[in-house]
C-alpha positions as CSV (number, residue, x, y, z in Angstrom):
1,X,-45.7,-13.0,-23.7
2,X,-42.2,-11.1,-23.6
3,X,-41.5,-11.8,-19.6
4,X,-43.5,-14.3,-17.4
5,X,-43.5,-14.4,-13.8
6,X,-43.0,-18.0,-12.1
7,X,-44.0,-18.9,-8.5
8,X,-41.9,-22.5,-6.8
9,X,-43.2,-23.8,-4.1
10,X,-40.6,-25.6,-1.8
11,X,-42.3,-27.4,0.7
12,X,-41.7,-30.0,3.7
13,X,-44.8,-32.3,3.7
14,X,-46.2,-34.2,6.1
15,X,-48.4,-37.4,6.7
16,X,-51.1,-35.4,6.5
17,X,-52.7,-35.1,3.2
18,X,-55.2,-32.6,4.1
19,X,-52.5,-30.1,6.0
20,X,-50.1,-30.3,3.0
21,X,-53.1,-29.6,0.3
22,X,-54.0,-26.7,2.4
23,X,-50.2,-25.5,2.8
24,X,-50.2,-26.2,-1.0
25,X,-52.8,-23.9,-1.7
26,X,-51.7,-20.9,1.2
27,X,-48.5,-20.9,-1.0
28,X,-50.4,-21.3,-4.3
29,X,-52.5,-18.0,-3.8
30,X,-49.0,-16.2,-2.4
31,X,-47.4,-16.9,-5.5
32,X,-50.4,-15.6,-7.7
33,X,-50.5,-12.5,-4.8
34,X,-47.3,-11.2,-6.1
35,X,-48.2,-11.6,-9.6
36,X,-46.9,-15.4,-10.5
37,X,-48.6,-16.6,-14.0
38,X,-46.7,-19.7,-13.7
39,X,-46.5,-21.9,-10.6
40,X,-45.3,-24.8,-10.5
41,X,-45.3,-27.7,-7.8
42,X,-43.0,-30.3,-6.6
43,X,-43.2,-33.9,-7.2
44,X,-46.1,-35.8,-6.1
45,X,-46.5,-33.2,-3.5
46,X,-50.0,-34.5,-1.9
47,X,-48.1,-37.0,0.6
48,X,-45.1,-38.0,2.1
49,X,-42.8,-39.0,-0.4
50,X,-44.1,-42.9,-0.2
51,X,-41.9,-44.9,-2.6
52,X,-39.2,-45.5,0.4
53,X,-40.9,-48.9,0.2
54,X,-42.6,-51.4,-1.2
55,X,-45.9,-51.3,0.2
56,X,-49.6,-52.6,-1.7
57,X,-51.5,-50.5,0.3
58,X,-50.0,-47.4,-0.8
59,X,-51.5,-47.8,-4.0
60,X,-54.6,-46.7,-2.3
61,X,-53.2,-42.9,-2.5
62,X,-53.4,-43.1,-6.5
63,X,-56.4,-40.8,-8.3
64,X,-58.3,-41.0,-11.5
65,X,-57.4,-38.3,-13.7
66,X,-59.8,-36.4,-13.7
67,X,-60.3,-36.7,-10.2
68,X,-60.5,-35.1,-6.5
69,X,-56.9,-34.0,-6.7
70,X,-57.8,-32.6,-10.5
71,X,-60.6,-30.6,-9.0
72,X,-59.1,-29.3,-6.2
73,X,-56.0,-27.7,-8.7
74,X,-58.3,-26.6,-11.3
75,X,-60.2,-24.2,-8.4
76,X,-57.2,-23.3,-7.7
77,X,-56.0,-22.1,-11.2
78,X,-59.3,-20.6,-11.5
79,X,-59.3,-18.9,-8.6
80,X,-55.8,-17.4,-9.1
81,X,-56.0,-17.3,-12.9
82,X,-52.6,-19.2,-13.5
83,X,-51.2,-21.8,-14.9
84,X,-50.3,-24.6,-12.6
85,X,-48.3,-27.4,-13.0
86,X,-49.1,-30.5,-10.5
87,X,-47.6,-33.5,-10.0
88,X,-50.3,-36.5,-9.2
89,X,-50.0,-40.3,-8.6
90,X,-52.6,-41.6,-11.4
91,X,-54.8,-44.4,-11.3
92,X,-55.3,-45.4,-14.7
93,X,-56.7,-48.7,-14.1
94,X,-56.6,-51.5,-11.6
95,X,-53.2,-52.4,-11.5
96,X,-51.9,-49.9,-13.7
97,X,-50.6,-46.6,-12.4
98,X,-48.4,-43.8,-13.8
99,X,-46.4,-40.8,-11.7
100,X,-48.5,-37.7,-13.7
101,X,-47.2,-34.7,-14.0
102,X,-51.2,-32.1,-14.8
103,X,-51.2,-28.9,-16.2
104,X,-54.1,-26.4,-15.6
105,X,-54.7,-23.3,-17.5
106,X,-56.0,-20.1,-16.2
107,X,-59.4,-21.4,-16.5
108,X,-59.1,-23.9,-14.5
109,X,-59.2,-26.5,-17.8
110,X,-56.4,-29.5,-17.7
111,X,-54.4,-28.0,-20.4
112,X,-52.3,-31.4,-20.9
113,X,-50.7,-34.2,-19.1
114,X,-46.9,-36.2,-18.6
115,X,-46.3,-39.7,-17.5
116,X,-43.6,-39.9,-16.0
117,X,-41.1,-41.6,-18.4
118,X,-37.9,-42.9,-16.8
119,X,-38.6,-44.2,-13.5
120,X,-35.7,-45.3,-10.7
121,X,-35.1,-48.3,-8.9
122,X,-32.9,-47.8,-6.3
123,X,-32.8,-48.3,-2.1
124,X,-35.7,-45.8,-0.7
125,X,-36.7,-44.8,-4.5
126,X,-38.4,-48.1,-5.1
127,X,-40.4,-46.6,-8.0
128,X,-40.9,-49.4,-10.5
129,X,-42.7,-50.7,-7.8
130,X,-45.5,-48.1,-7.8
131,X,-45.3,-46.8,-11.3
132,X,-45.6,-48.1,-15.0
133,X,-43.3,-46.0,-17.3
134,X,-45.6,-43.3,-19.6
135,X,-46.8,-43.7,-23.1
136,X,-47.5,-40.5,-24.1
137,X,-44.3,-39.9,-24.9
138,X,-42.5,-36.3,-24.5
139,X,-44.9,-34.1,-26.0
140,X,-45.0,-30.2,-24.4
141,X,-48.1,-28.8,-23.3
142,X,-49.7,-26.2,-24.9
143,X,-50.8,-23.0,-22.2
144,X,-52.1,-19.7,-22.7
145,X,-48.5,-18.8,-21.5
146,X,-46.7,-21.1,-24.6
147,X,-45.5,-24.5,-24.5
148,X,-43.9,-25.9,-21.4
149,X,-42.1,-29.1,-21.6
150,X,-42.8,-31.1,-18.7
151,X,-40.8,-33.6,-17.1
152,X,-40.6,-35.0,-13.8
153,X,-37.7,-35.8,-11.3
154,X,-35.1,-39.2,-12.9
155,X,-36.1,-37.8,-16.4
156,X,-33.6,-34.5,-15.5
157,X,-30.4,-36.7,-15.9
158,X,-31.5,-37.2,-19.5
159,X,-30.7,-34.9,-21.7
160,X,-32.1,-36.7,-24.4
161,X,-35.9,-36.1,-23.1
162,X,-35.0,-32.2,-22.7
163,X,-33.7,-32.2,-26.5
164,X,-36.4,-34.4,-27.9
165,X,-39.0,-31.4,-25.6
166,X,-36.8,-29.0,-26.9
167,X,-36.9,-30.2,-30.7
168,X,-41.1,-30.0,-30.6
169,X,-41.0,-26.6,-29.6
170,X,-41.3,-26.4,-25.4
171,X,-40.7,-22.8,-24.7
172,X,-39.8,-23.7,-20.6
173,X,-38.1,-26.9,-19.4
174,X,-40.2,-27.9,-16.0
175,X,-39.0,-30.3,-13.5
176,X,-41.1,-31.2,-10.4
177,X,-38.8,-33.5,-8.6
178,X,-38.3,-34.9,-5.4
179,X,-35.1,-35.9,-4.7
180,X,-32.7,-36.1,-1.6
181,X,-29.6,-37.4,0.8
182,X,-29.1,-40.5,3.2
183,X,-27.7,-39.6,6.0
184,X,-24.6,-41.6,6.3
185,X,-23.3,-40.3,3.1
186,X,-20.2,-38.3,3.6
187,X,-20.5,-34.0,3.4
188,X,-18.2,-34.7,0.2
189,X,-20.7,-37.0,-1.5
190,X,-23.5,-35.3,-0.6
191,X,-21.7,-32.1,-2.2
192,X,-21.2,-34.2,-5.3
193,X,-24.8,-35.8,-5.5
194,X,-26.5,-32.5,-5.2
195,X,-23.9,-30.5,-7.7
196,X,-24.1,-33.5,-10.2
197,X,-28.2,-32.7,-10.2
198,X,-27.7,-29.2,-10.7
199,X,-25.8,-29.0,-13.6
200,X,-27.0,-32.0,-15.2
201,X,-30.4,-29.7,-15.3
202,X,-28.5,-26.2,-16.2
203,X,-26.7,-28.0,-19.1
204,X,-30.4,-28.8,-20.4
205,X,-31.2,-25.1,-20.1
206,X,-27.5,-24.3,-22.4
207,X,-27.4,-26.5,-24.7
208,X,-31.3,-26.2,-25.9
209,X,-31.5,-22.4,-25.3
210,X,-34.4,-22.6,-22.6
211,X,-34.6,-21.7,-19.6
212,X,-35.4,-24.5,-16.7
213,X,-37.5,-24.2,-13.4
214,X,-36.9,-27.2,-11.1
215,X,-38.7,-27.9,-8.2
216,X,-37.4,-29.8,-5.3
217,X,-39.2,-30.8,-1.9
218,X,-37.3,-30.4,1.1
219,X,-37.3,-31.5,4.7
220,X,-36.8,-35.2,6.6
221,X,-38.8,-37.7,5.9
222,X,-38.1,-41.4,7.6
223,X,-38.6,-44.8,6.3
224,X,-41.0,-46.6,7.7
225,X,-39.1,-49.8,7.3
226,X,-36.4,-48.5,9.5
227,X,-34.1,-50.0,6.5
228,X,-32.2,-46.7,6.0
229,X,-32.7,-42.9,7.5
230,X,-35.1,-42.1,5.7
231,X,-34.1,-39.0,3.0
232,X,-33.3,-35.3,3.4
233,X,-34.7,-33.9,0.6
234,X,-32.0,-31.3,-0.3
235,X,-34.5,-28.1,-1.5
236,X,-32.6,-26.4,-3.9
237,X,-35.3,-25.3,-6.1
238,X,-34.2,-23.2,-9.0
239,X,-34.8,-21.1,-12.2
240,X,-31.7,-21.0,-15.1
241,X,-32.1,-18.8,-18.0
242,X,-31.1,-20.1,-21.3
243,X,-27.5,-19.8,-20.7
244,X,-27.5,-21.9,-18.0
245,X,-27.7,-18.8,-15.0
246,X,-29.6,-19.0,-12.1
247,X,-32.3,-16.5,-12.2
248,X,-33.2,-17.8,-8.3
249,X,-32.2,-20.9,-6.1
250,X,-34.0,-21.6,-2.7
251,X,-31.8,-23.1,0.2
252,X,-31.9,-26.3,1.1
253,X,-33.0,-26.1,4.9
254,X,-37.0,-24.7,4.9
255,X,-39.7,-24.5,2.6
256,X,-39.8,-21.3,0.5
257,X,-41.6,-19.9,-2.1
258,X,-40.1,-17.5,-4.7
259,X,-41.6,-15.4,-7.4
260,X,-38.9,-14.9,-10.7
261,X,-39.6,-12.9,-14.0
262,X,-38.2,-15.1,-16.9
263,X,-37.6,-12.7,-19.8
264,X,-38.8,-15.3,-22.8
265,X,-37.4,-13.2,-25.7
266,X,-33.5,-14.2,-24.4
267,X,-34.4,-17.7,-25.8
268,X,-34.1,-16.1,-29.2
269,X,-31.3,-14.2,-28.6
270,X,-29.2,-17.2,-26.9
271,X,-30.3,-19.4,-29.9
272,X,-29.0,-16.6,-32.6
273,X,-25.8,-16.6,-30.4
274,X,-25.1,-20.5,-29.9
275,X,-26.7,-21.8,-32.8
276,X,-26.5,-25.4,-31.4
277,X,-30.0,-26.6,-32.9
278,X,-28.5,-25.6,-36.4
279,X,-25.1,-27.2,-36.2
280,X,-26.5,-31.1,-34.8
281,X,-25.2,-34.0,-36.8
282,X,-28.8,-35.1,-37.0
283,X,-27.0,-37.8,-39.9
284,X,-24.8,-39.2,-37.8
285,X,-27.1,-39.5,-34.4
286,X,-28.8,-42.8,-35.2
287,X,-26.4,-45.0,-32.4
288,X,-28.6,-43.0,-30.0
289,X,-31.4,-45.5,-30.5
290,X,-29.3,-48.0,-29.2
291,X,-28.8,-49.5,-25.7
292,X,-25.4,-49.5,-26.3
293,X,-22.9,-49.7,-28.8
294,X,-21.1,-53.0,-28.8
């Protein structure tokens, strides 16, 4: 298809699973209302965000795949005949979890999945806690719409996933995320933080030729420990075209959804112009399998 239309959904959750699935869904058929193909959801956008903490019981929130959450989504994508990108906490077996980025088609069929392959450790994103690194490695997901290369949230600071998604043939770099400010950082670090993420993800978008859609939460959410202020999650949400442009960007204040036509021939055009897939040193690359170089 020449030009696609994408839906994001920005939204604050709550503790609430039930309210935020049905706020999902509001949003969800909104998006399709005003002719969205594409919509895609931020990370693991069921619950609060929960790894704040280390906490066993939490576990209790991960799902099969296929499971409740899967048939819930693929209604959905029926329903509004689009493809839907979801971001899930999987259960794959007792002890063994992944964070699970699903893709349903317009039929409502699970087109593909992503496990979640670089995962943080750091005060309030305690993910190594919750989630084993995926196996699957970075394959893009074939859609009626093309292939979109899905990643989610710490994989966007590495450009190496978007080349490697690039370098299979994704034709749309897609970023559920969830990511956000303490409070007691200054205004000037919190301009940096938040600038940092932006253009580590538009320089994905430039220097592989795609355009990237990433999807941030947004909203205050505390810690239950009372160990820090919990995190603003800093909205944001955006489309780039190929050369890096922003095609839309959300504030950072309220939930918002926004509908944006990607024109998918300008890939080509961009990759004719900045032939950068055609110029790589692809003999001289192999220290990049390395930790680091001693």
């Amino acid at each position: 298809m020449k030009k696609i239309k994408v839906g994001i959904i920005q939204q604050s959750n709550t503790a609430d699973i039930r309210v935020n699935l049905m706020n999902l869904a509001k949003s969800i058929e909104a998006c399709a209302a005003h002719g969205a193909q594409l919509i895609v959801l931020q990370e693991l956008h069921n619950s609060l965000y929960f790894c704040q903490t280390e906490n066993t019981n939490l576990f209790d929130l991960a799902e099969p795949i296929p499971g409740p959450s899967t048939g819930f989504y693929s209604e959905l994508a029926a329903a509004n005949k689009i493809v839907l990108v979801t971001s899930l906490f999987e259960k794959r077996a007792p002890g063994l979890y992944h964070n699970t980025a699903v893709v349903f088609d317009r039929d409502g069929s699970i087109a593909g999945k992503y496990r979640k392959m670089h995962i943080p450790d750091d005060p309030a994103y305690y993910e190594k806690f919750y989630f084993t690194p995926g196996d699957i490695g970075f394959e893009p997901i074939q859609t009626s719409l093309g292939k979109l290369g899905v990643l989610v949230c710490w994989d966007q600071w590495y450009p190496e996933a978007a080349r490697l998604m690039a370098l299979k043939g994704a034709e749309l770099l897609i970023y559920p995320t969830a990511i956000g400010w303490e409070s007691s950082d200054t205004d000037d670090e919190k301009a940096r933080q938040l600038n940092a993420w932006i253009i580590s993800q538009r320089a994905h978008a430039v220097a592989n030729g795609l355009p990237v859609i990433s999807v941030n939460r947004v909203g205050h959410e505390p810690d239950p420990s009372g160990q820090t202020n919990g995190i603003l999650f800093w909205g944001n949400s955006f489309v780039a075209g190929p050369q890096g442009e922003f095609l839309a960007q959300a504030g950072n204040n309220h939930p918002e959804n926004m509908v944006v036509e990607i024109d998918m021939e300008r890939s080509e055009n961009v990759r004719r112009w900045w032939p950068f897939l055609r110029d790589r040193r692809i003999d001289e690359y192999e220290g990049l399998t390395k930790r680091f170089l001693d």
